[in-house]
TORPA-101599 format. One record per residue: residue in one letter; x, y, z of N, C-alpha, C in turn. Coordinates in steps of 0.2 Angstrom, whole numbers, plus 5000, padded with zeros to 4 digits. Last residue first. Layout:
// residues N
AXYZXYZXYZ;...
***
This chain:
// residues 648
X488450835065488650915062487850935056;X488950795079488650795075488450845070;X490550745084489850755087489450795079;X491950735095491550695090490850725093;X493450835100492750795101492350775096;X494650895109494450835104493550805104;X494851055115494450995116494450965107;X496451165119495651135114495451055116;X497151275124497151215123496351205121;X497351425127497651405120497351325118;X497851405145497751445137498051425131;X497951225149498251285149497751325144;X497151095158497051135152497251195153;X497250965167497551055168497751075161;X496650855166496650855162497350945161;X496950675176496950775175497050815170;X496650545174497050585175496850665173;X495350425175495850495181496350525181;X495850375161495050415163495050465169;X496950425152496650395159496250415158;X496650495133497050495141496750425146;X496150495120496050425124496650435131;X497650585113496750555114496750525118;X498350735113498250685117497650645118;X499450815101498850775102498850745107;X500650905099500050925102499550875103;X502250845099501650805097501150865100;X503750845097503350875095502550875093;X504050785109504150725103503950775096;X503950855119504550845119504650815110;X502450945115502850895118503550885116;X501851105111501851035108502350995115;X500451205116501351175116501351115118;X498951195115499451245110500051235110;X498451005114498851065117499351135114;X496950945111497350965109497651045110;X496150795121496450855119497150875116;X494950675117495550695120495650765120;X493450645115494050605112494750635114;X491850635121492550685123493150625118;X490550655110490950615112491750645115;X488850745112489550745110489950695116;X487750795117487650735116488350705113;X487850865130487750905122487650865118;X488150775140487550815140487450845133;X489450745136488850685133488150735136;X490150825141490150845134489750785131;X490450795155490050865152489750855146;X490750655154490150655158489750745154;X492050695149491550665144490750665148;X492550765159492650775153491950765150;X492850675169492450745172492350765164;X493650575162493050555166492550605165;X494950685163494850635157493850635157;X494550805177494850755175494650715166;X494450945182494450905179494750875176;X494751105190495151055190494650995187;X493751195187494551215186494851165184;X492451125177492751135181493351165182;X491551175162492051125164492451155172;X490451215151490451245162490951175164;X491151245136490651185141490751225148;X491751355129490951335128490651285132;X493051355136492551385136491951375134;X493751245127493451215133493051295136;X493151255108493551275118493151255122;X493651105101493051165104493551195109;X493851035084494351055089493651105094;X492950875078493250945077493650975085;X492550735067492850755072493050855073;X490750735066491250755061491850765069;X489450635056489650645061490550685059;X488350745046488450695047489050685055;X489450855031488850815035488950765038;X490650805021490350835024489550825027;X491850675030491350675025490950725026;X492550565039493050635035492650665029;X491550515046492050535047492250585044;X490950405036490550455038491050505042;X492150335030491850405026491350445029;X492450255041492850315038492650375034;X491350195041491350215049491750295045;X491450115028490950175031491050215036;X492750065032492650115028492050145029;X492349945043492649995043492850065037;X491949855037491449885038491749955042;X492949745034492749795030492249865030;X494249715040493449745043493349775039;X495449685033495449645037494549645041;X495349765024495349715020495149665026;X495149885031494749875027494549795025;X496749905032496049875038495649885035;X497449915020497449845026496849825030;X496950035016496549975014496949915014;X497150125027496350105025496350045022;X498650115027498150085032497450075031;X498750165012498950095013498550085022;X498350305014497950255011498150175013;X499250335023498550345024498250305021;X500550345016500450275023499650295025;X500350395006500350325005500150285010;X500050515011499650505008499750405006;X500550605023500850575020500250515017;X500450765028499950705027500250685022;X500450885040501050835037500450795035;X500751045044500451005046500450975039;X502551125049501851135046501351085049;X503351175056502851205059502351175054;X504651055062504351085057503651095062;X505450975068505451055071505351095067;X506350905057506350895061506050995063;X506350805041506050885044505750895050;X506350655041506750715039506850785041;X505250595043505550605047506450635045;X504650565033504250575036504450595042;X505250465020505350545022505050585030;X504650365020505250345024505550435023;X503450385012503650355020503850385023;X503350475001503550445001503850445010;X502250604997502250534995502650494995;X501550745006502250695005502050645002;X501050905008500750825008501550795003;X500751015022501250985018500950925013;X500051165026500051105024500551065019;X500051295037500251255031500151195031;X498951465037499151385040499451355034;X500251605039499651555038499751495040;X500751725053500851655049500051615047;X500851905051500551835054500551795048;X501951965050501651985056501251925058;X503651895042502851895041502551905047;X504651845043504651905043504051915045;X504651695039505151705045504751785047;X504151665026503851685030504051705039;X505351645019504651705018504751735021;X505651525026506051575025505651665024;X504651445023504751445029505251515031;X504851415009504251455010504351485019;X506051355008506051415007505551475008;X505451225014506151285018506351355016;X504551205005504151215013504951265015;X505151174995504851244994504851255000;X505951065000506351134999506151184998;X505050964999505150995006505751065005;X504550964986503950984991504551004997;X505650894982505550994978505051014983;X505650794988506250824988506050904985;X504550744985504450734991505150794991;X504850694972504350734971504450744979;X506050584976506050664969505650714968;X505250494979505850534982506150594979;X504150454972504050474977504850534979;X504850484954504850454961504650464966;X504850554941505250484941504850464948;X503550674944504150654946504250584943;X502250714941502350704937503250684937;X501550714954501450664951501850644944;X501950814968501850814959501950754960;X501150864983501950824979501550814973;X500751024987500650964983501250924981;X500551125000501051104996500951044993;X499451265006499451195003500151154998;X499251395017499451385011499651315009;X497951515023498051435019498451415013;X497851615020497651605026497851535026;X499051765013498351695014498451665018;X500151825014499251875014498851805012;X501251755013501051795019500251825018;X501451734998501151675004500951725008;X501651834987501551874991501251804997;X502251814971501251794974501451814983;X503551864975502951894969502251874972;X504151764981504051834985503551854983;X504251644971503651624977503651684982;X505051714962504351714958503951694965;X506151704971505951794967505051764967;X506251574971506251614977505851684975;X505851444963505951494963505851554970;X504851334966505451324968505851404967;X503751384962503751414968504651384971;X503451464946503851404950504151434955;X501751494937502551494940502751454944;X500551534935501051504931501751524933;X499251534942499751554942500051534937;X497351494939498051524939498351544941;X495951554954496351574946497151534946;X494251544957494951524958495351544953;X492751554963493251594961493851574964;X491851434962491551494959492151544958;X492451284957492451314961492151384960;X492251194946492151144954492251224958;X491251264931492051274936491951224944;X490951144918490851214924491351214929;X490850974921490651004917490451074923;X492250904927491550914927491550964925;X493550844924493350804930492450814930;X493650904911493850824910493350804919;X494051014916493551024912493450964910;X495251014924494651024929493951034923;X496050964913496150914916495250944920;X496251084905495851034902495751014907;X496751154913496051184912495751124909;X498151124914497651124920496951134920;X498351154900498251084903497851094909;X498451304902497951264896497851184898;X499251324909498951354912498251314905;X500751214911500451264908499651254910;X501351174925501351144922500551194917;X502151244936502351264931501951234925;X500851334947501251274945501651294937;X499751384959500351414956500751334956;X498051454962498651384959499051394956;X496951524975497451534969497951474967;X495351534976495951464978496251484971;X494351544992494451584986495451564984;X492951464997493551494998493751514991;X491151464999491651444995492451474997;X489651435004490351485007490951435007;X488751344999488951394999489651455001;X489551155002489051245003489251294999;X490551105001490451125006489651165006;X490951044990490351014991490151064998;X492051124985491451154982490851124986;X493151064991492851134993492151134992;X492950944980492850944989492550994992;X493550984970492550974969492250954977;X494551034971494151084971493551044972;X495150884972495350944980494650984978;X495050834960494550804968494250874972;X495750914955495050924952494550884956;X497050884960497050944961496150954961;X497550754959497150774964496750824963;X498650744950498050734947497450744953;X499650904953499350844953498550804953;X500351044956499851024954500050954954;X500751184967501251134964500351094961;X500151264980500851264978500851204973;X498851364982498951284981499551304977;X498251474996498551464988498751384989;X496551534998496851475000497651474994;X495751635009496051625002496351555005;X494151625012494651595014495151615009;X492651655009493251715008493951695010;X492251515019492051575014492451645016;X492651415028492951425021492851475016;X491851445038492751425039492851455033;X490351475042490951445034491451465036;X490051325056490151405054490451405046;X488951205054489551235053489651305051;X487651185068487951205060488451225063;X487551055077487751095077487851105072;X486450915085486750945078487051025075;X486450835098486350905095486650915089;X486150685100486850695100486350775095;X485150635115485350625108485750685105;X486250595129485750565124485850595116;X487150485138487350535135486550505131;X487750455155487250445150487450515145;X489050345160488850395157488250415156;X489350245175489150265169488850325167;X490850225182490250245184489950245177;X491950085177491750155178490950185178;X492749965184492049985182491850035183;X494249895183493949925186493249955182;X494749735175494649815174494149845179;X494549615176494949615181494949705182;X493849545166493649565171493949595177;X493849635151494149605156494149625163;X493349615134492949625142493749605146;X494149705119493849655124493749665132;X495049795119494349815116493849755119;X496249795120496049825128495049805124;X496749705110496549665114496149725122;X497149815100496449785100496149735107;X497449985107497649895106497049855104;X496950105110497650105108497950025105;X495350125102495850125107496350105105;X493650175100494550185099494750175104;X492450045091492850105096493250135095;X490950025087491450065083491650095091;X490049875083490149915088491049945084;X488749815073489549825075489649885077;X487149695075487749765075488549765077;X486949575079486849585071487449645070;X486349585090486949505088487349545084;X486349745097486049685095486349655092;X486449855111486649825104486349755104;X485249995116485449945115485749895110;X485550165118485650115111485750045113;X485950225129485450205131485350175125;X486950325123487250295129486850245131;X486550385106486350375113486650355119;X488150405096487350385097487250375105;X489050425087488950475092488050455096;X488550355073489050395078488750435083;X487750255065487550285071488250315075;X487750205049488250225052487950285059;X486650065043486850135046487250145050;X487349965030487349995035487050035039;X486449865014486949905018487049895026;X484849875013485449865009486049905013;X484249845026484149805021484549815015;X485649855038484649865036484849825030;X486149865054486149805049485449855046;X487049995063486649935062486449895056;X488650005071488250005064487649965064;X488950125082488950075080488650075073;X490050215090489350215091489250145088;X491250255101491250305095490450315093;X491950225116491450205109491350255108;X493550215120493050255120492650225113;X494450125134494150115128493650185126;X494750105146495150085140495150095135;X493850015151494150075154494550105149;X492449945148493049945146493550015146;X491249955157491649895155492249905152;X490750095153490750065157491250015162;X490450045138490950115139491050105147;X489249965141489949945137490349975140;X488350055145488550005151489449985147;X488250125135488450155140488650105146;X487750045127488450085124488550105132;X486849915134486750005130487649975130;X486949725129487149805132486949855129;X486449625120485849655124486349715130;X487949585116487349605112486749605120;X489149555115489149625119488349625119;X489749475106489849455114489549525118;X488949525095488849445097488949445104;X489549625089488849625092488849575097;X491149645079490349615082490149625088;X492249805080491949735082491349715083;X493249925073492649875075492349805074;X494450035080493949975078493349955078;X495550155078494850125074494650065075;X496950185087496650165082495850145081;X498250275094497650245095497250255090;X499950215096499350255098498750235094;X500950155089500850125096499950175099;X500650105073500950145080500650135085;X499950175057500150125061500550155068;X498650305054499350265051499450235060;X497450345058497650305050498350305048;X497550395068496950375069497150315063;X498750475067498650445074498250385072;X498650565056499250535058499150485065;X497350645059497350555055498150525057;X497850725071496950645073497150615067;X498550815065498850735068498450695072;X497750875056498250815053498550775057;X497050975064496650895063497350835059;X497551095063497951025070497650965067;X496351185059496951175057497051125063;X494651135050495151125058495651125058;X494851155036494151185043494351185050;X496051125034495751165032495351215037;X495550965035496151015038495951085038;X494350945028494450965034494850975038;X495450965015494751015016494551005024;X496150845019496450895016495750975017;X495250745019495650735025495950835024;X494750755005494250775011494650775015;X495650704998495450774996494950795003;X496050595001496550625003496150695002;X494950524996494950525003495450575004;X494850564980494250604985494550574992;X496150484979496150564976495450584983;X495450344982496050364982496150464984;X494050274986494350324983495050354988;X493850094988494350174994494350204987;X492749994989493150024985493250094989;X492549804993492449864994492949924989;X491449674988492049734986492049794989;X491049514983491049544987491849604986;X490549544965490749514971490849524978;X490549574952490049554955490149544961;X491449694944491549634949491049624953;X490949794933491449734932491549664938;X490249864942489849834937490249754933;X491049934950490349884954490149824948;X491950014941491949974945491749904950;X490950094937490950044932491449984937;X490350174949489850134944490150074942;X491950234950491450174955491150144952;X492350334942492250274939492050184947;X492450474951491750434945491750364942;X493450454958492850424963492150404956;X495050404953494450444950493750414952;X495550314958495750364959495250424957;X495350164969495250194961495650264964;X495950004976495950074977495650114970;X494849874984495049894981495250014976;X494749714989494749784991495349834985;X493649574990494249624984494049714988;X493349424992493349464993493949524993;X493249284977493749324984493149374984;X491749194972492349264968492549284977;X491849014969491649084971492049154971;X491948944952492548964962492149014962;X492048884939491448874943491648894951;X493148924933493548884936492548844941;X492649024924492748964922492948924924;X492049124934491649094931491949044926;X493549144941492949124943492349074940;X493949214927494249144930493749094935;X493149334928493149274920493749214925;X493449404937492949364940492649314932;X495049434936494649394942493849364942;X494749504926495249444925494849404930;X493949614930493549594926494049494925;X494949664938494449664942493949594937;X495949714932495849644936495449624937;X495249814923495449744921495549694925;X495349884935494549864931494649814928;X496549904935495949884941495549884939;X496849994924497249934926496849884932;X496050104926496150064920496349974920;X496650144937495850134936495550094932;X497950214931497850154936497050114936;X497750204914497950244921497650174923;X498350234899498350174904498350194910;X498750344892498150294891497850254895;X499650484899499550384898499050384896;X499450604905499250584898499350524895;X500850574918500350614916500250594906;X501150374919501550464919500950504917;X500450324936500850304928500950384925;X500350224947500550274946500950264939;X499250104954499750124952499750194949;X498250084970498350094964499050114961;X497949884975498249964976498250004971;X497049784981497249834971497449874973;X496949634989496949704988497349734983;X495749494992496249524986496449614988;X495849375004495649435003496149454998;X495749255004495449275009495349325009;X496249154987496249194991495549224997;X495849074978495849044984496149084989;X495649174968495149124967495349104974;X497149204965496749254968496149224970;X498349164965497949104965497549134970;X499749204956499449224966498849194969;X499449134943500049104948499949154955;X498249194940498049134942498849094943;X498549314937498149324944498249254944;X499249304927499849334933499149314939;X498749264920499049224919499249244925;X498049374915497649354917498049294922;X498649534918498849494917498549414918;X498449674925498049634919498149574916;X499449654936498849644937498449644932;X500849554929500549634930499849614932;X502449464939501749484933501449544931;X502949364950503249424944502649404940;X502849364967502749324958502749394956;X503449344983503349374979503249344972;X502749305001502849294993502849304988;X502949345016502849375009503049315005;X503549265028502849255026502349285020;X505049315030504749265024503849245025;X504749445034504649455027504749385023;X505049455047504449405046504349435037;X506249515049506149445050505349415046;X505549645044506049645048505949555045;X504149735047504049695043504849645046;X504249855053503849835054503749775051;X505049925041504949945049504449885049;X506149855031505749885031505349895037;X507149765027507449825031506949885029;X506249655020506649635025506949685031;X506149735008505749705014506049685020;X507149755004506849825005506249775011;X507549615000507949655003507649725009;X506949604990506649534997507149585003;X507049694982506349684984506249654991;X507949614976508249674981507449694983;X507849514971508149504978508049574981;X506149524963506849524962507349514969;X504649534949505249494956505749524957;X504149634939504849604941504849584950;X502849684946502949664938503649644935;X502249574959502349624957502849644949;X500949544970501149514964501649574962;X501249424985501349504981501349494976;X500649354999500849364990500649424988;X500649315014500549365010500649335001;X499749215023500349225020500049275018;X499549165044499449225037499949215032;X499049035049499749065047499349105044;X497748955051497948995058498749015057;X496048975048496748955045497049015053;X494749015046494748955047495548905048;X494149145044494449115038494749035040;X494049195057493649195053493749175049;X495349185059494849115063494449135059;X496149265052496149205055495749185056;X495449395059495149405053495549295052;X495749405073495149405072494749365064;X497049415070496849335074496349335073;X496949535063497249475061497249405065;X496849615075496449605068496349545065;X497849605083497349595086496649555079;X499049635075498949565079498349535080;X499449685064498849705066498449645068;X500749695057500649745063500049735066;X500549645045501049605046500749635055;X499749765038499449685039499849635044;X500449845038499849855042499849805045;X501349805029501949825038501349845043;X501049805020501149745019501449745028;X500849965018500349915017500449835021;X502149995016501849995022501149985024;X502349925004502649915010502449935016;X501549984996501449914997501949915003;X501450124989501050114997501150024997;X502050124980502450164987502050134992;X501849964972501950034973502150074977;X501849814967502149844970502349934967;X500249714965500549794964500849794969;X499149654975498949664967499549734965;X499249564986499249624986499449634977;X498249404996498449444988498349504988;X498249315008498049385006498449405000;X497549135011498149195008497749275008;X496649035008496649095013497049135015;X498048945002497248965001497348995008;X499248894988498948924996498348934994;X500348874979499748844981499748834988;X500848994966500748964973500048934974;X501548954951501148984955501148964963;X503049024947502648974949501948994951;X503749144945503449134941503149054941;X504849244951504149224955503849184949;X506449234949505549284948504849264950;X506649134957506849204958506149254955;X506849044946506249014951506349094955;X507349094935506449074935506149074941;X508549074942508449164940507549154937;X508848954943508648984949508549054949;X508948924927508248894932508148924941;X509848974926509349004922508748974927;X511048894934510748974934510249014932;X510748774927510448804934510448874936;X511248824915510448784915510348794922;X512348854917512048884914511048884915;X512748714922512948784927512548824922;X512848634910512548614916512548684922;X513648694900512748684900512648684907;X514748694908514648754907513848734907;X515048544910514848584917514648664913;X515148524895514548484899514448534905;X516248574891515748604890515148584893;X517448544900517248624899516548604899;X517248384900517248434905516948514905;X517148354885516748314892516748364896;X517848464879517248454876516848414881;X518948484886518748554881517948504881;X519448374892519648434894519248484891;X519448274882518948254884518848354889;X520348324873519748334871519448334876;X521548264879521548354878520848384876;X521348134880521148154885520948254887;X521348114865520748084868520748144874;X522848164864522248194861521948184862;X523448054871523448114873522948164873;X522947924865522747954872522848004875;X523847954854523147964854522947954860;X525047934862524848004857524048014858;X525147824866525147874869524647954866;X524947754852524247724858524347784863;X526347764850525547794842525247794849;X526947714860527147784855526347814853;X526747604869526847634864526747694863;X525147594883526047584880526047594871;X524447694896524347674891525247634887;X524247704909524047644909524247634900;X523847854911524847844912524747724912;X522747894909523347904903524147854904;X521747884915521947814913522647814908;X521448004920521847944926521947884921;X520648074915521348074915521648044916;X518948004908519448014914520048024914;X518448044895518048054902518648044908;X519347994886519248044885518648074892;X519747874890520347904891519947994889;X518647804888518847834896519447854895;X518347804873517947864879518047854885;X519447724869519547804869519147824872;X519047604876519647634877519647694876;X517947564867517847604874518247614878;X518447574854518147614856517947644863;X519047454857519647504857519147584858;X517947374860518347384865518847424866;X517447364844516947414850517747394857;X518347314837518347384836517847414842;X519247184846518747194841518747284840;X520347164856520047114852519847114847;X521747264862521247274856520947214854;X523147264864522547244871521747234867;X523747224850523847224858523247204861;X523347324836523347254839523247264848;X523447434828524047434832524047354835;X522247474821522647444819523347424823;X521447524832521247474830521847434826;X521847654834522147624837522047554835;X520847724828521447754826521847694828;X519547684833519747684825520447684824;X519447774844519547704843519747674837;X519247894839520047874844520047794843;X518147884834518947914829519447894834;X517247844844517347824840518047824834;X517747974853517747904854517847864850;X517048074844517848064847518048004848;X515648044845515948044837516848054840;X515048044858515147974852515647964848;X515448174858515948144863515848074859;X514548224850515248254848515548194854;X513548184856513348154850514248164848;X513248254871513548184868513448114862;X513248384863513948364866513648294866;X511748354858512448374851513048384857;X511348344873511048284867511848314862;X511548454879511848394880511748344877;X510648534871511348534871511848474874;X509548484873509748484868510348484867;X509448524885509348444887509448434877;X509348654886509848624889510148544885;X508848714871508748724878509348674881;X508748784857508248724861507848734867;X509948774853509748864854508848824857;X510648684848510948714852510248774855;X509948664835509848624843510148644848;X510248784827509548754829509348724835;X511648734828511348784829510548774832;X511548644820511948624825511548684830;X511048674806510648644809510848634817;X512048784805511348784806511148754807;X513248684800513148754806512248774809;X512648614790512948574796512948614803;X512748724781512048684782512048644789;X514248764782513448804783512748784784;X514648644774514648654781514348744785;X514048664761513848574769513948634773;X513548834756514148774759513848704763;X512348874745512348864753512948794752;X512348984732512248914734512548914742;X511649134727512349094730512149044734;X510749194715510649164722511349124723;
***
């Protein structure tokens, strides 16, 4: 064993304290500035002169070695010299080195405080759990939902919204994407971002979820065969959250939250005692999807209904100021408005009454479900003219024709959706469609993944492809023009929404090309994962669901109404109340009729008129028109279709 040098032992220990932290380093510089000083003074000690004692010669050298200005004060030859050297130190070791720690130390401290790593100390905040695709337009719901949001304020007792995000690196350029993000703009200092993970127990208790208004879990996305899927990740929060509560003795937030796999609810409820609500992820996109299907156009009732804009939205409101009205006298009051129905209060839960009587009167307890373009038309105003009233009774229960028996259907691309999408069809009944799936990703995983979701086929006859429709030759081969329904999946197994959104829109231009030829066109469907795509593909024929900004609305306004999600699942759910497209044939509708002349017809079936939908689109390329004037003129051309709610 070779013996260790002094001055490797003097190294190491020097070291040691260097490697500390700041207030170390500045400790061994002014132990080296002591030790200068003192050798300067020492040196000059023997010369006499100005020098009484050894400590005044000493404090001679440590201001010739802190300030240069005293050099040209000094006399003699030897006293120069060593002032020289004092002052050429002081340059390397007082100066360099002190402003270097000291710059370093603040740089390091303003790259902590940058990461989010404080906690915050707010209460009646909103906590978004995850920076994914859907946080910004998530964070551009909340920021967007004037009306909501004064509502959901005063209920909370507080008159600022902040936000906090927690997200797994902080960073500028985050403050940046916010900032130059639609809807958001200037008002991105009301976000606050902290650096952490949602399993994180350390990370909930700097967003300071405990005195949080409302928590929301977005889900993450992680790569195909992880161990750690999103699900995973929100159940730990979910369990972080309510082990803080019970050691801080805090009542538990209110928590909205997204899963993706609708089986793990159960364990979901069982980890969070508290108030929750929970959005399947996979099962809502796989029902908006199957009822497209049913209804081809329906994409642009959610494009309307469940993303942001100037058009017309889902609300609901307490009882309180409306409480001993029918529905019908409301509807009446608010020209501007169409009631949908309301919720009543039972003993666990809700009932969800769509499409309910006109003669329902409301009570303190219930919520009234409208739609309209603003929150504020939703309120009384007296100044609104008062429309005749409607009667509408009880709402006729029409069966569904099977749309979807012998449908073919082909599915372009897979994702982890794909074993929702089937168990959706399947819930339809019997009259199943018939569902070809063309993906690269081998034909033995695909079988595991639908024999991991249920035990048995989710569908009675599907098969296989194995091929890549970005391929022109292989997407001729399966022959798109002989199905009725043809579906384009964004893949989950991409680096990125923009790289999965990129192969979805190049198939749709090649499939576009196909089908240029073809005697007759099927229906298509697009699904997209990333926003800011959304307007790329101008003078497109398909029909478009962008899946984040779908979801990110539901589970801002969820957070804001919670009672809002039932209203949603009774909606895009089989059975039950159901939006669909009629001909204006099956009502004794006048030539000339107006919005008004409309709903008066279609409340005799007991159905809800919600607008119409035109076989030629508009300048903006839009078919939809809901919630017209109530006097305006409907002059329905050939082709055109009735929007209506009603019971199935």
């Amino acid at each position: 064993m070779l013996p260790f040098r002094v001055v490797d032992r003097v190294k190491f220990i020097v070291e040691r304290q260097l490697v500390k932290g700041a207030g170390f380093q500045l400790l061994v510089v002014g132990i080296f500035i002591g030790l200068i000083s003192l050798v300067g003074g020492l040196l000059v000690v023997p010369q006499g002169g100005d020098f009484d004692d050894p400590g005044s010669a000493v404090w001679w050298a440590f201001l010739r070695l802190t300030d240069p200005g005293y050099l040209g004060d000094d006399v003699g030859t030897w006293q120069r010299f060593v002032s020289t050297l004092l002052t050429i130190s002081g340059y390397v070791v007082f100066m360099g080195t002190l402003v270097a720690i000291l710059t370093r130390w603040l740089i390091a401290k303003m790259a902590d405080l940058e990461r989010g790593l404080t906690p915050v100390t707010l209460k009646k905040h909103v906590v978004v759990l995850g920076w994914t695709s859907q946080t910004l337009p998530l964070l551009s719901e909340l920021l967007g939902s004037s009306g909501r949001m004064r509502r959901f304020l005063e209920k909370h007792d507080t008159h600022r919204l902040n936000l906090v995000v927690l997200s797994e690196e902080a960073s500028a350029e985050q403050v940046h994407e916010l900032r130059n993000e639609p809807g958001i703009g200037r008002r991105a200092r009301q976000i606050i971002l902290r650096s952490g993970s949602a399993i994180q127990p350390e990370a909930l208790h700097r967003v300071a979820c405990l005195d949080a208004a409302a928590v929301i879990v977005p889900s993450a996305v992680y790569e195909a065969g992880s161990l750690i899927t999103s699900d995973v990740e929100t159940v730990k929060a979910l369990l972080s959250i309510a082990a803080q509560a019970r050691q801080y003795q805090a009542p538990l937030p209110f928590v909205v939250a997204e899963i993706q796999d609708i089986r793990k609810l159960p364990v979901v409820e069982r980890a969070y005692p508290g108030p929750i609500e929970v959005v399947a992820g996979n099962a809502t996109i796989s029902r908006l999807m199957v009822q497209n299907v049913l209804h081809p156009g329906l994409s642009e009732v959610y494009n309307e209904l469940l993303t942001a804009g100037e058009d017309n939205e889902i609300y609901v409101r307490g009882g309180e100021s409306m409480a001993g009205l029918s529905l019908g006298e409301l509807a009446s009051e608010r020209p501007g408005v169409i009631i949908l129905g309301l919720l009543r209060r039972r003993e666990q839960g809700w009932d969800v009454q769509l499409a309910a009587p006109s003669a329902t009167r409301i009570d303190a307890e219930d919520r009234v479900v409208m739609m309209a373009r603003d929150y504020s038309e939703t309120d009384a105003d007296p100044k609104a003219p008062v429309l005749p009233e409607i009667g509408r009774g009880e709402a006729k229960r029409s069966v569904r024709a099977h749309k979807l028996e012998g449908r073919r259907i082909l599915l372009l691309g897979w994702n982890r959706r794909v074993p929702s999408l089937m168990a959706e069809f399947s819930s339809y009944g019997p009259g199943q469609p018939v569902l070809d799936i063309v993906s690269v990703v081998p034909i033995s995983e695909r079988e595991h993944a639908l024999n991991r979701y249920a035990t048995g086929k989710l569908l009675e006859d599907y098969s296989h492809i194995e091929a890549d429709y970005m391929v022109e030759d292989e997407l001729r081969r399966i022959n798109p023009a002989s199905y009725d329904t043809i579906i384009l999946l964004s893949s989950d197994r991409l680096a990125s929404g923009e790289e999965a959104d990129a192969r979805t829109m190049v198939g749709y231009l090649q499939l576009e090309d196909i089908l240029a030829a073809a005697p007759q066109r099927p229906q298509l469907i697009m699904e997209l994962s990333d926003p800011d795509n959304r307007h790329l593909l101008y003078d497109h024929q398909s029909e478009m669901l962008i899946s984040p900004m779908i979801l990110s609305h539901i589970l801002a306004q969820v957070a804001l109404r919670r009672e809002l999600r039932m209203v949603l699942d009774e909606l895009f759910t089989v059975g039950g109340a159901e939006i669909r497209f009629q001909e204006p044939g099956d009502y004794p509708l006048p030539a000339s009729a107006d919005f008004h002349v409309l709903e008066k017809i279609l409340a005799v079936e007991g159905e809800v008129a919600l607008g119409v939908f035109r076989a030629a689109a508009d300048a903006r390329g839009r078919h939809l028109v809901m919630n017209p004037p109530r006097r305006q003129y409907l002059e329905l051309q050939p082709g055109d279709r009735l929007v209506v709610l009603c019971q199935t």
